[in-house]
N, C-alpha and C positions, 0 to 999 in steps of 0.2 A: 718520100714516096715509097721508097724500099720498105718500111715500116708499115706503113701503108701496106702495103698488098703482104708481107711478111704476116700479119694481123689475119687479113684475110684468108689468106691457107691454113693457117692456122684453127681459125676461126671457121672455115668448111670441112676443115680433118676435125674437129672435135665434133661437128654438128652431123658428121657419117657414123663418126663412132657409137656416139648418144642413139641411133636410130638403128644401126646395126646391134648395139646392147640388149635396147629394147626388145627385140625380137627375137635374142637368142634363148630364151625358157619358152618362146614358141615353137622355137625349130627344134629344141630339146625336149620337149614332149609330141610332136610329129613325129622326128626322127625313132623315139624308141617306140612306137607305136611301129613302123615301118622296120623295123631292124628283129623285133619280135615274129615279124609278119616272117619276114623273110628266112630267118631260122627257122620257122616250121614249114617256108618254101624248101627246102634245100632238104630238111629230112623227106617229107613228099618225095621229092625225086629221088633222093636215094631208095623209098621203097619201091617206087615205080621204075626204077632199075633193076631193083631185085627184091621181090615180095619173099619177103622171107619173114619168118616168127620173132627174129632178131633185129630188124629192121623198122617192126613195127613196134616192140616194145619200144627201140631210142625216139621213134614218132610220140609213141602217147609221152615218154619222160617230157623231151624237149618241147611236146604241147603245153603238159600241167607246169612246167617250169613258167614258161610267157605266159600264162593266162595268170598264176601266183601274182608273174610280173606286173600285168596291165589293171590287174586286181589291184596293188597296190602304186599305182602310178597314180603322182600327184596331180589332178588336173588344174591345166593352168587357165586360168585366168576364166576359173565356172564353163569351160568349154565341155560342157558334160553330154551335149547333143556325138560329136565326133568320141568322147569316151566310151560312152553307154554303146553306139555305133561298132567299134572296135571290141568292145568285150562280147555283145553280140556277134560278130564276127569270130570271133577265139571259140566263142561256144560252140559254132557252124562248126571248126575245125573239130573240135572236139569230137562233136555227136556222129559225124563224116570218119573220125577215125575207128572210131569204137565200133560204128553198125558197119557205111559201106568198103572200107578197107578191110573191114577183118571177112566182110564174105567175098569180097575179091580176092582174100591171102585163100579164104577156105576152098572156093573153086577152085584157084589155079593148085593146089595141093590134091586134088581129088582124083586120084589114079583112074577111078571108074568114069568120071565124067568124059563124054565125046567132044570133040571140039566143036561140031555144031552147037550143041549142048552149053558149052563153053559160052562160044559167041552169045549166043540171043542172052545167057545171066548175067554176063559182063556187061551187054548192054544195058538188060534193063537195071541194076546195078550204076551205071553210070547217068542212065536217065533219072533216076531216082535223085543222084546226086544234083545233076543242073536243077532240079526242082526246087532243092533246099536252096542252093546257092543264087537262086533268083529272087529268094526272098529277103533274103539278109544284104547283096552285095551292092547292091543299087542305093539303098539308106550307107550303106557306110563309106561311098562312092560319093554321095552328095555330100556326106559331113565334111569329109577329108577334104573333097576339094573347095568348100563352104570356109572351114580352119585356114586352108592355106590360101584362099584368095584374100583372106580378112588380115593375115597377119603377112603377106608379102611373100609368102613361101611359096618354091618353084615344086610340082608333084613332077617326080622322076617315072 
């Protein structure tokens, strides 16, 4: 009997391991999709703490570094709908760094601009941005959570 069910635990610890395995180059190509994302999260805020000329050069490095990255990430198992999604994605980041960060650095720099002034170009400025961002984040919204409902992954 002991043997018996000894067999059995055994036998249910191998058959978690085998499923947890399987899934782990899913959750390794998730994850650096997500961990990519989030290092150009973390420069973002720091230039939206402090917009400054230095702040946005480590933006655009730490962009073209992830986007190199996601450039050359392996896709796993032909999941090329949530790749294509994410490099789309990098790209939004990208063109967002280059056009509406750098005339938010140029505005908040501009001695002569009024602060009314200010307001309504930061707005439109930021309106500009939700427009891009409506069009890209919804497809990469569906992939992501498409990838990780297919393969058992939890989105944080």
């Amino acid at each position: 009997m002991r043997i018996t069910a000894l067999f059995c635990i055994i036998f249910f610890s191998m058959s978690t391991g085998i499923a947890q395995n399987y899934n782990i180059n899913a959750y390794n190509f998730h994850q650096s999709i997500v961990e990519a994302q989030q290092n150009i999260g973390k420069e973002v805020f720091y230039f939206n703490e402090s917009a400054t000329e230095l702040n946005l050069k480590i933006l655009k490095f730490e962009l073209n570094k992830s986007i190199q990255f996601i450039d050359s990430l392996e896709v796993y198992n032909n999941e090329t709908t949530y790749h294509n999604a994410a490099k789309k994605l990098f790209a939004l980041y990208k063109d967002l760094t280059e056009n509406e960060y750098q005339q938010l650095l140029n505005i908040i720099e501009d001695p002569e601009l009024e602060f009314k002034d200010f307001k309504v170009k930061k707005q439109k400025i930021f309106d500009g941005m939700k427009q891009k961002m409506a069009k890209v984040y919804p497809d990469f919204n569906t992939a992501q959570e498409a990838f990780c409902k297919k393969y058992g992954l939890k989105l944080d």
